[in-house]
VEXVOFI-962022 format. One record per atom (N, C-alpha, C): residue in one letter; y, z, x. Coordinates in steps of 0.02 Angstrom, whole numbers, plus 50000, padded with zeros to 5 digits. Atoms other than C-alpha are relative to their C-alpha. Layout:
# VEXVOFI-962022
AYZX
...
***
This chain:
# VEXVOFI-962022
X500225004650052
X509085175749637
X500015003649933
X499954996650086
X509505180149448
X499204998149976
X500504998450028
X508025184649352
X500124994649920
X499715002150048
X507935171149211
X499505003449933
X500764999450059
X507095174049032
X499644996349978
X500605003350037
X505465170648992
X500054993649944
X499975008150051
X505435154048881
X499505003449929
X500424998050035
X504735157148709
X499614995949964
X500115004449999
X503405146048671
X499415003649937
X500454998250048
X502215145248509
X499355001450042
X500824997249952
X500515154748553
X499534993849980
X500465004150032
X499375138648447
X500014995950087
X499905005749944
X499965131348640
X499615003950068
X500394995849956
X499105144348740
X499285002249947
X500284995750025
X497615149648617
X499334998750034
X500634997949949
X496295148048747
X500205007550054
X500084994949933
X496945160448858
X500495005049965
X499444994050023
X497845178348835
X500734998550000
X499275004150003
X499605172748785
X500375007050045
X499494994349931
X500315191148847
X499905000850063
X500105000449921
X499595189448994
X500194994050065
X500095005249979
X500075173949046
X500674999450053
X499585002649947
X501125172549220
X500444994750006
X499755005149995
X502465161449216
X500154994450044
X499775001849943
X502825157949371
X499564999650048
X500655001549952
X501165160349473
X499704996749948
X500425003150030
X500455148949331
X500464992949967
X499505005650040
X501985136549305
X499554991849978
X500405005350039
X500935119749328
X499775000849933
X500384997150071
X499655125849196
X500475001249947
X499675001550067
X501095129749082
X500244993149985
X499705006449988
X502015114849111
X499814994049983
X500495002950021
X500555104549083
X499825000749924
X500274998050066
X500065114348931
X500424997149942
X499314999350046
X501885114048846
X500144992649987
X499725006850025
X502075094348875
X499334996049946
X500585001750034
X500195091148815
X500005003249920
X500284997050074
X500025102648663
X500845003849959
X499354994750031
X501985110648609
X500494994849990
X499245006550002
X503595102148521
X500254998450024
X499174999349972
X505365098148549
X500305006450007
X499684991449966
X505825116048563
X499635003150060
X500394996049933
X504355122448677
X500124996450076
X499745002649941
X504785108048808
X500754999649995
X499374997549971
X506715111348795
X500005007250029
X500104991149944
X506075130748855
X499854998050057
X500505000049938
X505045124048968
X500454995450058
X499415004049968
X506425113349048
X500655005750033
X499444995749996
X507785126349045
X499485005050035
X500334992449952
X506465139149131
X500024997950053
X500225000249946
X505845129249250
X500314995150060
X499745004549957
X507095115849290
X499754993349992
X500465007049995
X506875095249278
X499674999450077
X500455000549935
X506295096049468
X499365003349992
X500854997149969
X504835108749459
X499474996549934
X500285004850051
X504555100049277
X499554994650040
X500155009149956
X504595081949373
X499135001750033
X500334998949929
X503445087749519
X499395001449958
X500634996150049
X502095098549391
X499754993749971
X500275005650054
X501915081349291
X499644993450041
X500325004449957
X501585070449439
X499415001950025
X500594998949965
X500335078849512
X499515001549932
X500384995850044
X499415084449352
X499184995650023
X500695003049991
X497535080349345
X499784995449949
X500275003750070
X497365075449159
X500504999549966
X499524998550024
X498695072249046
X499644994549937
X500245004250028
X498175062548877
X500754996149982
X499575005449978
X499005044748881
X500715001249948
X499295000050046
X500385047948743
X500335006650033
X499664996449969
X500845062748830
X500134998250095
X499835004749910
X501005053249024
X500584995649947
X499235003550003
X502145039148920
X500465003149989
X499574998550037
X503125051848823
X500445003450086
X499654999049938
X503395060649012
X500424996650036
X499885004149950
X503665045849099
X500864996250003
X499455002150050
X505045041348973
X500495004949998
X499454993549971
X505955058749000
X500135000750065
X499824998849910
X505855058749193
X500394995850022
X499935005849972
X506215041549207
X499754997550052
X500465000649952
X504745038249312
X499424995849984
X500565004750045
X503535024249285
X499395002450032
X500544996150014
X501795028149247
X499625000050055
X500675000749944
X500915021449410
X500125007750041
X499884993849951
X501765038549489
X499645005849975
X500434992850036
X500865049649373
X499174997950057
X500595002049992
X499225055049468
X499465000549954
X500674998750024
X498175058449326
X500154990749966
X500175007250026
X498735039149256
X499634995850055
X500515003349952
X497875032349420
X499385002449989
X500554995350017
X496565043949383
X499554996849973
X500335003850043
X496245037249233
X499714990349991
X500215005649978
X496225019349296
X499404998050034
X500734999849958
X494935021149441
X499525002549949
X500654998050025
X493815029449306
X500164998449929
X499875001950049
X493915018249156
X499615002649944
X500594997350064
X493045024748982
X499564996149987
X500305005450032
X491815015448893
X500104997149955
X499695002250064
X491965003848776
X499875002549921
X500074996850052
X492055011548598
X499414993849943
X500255004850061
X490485000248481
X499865004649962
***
């Protein structure tokens, strides 16, 4: 298996956690998640080319939380409608309150 390179992704997308420290690969969800939630058009073309549209796909379905403009904007790159996301069921069974 070729060794690929690291993806280079703005740190403002990691600044909770040690950016040099950060495992790519024993922590892909968590990036994956991170990069479609909080990073541009360049950090998710890294994050694509690192990790592949399959382990992408797979990381986005299962996620836990994803906020709703980032599930359509996914759903709309995978080509996967939203009921497959599990954090959009998620968010169904546990509706918010209403904003007065």
């Amino acid at each position: 298996m070729e060794k690929k390179d690291k993806p280079i992704f703005h740190k403002r997308i990691f600044w909770d956690v040690d950016f040099e420290k950060i495992d790519y690969d024993a922590k892909a969800n968590f990036v994956i998640e991170r990069v479609f939630e909080r990073g541009d058009v360049e950090d998710i073309r890294q994050c694509r080319r690192y990790y592949g549209d399959k382990k992408v796909t797979e990381a986005l379905l299962k996620a836990k939380y994803l906020p709703l403009h980032t599930i359509h904007f996914a759903s709309a790159l995978i080509d996967k409608p939203l009921e497959d996301f599990r954090c959009y069921t998620l968010r169904l069974l546990n509706p918010e309150l209403f904003p007065y």
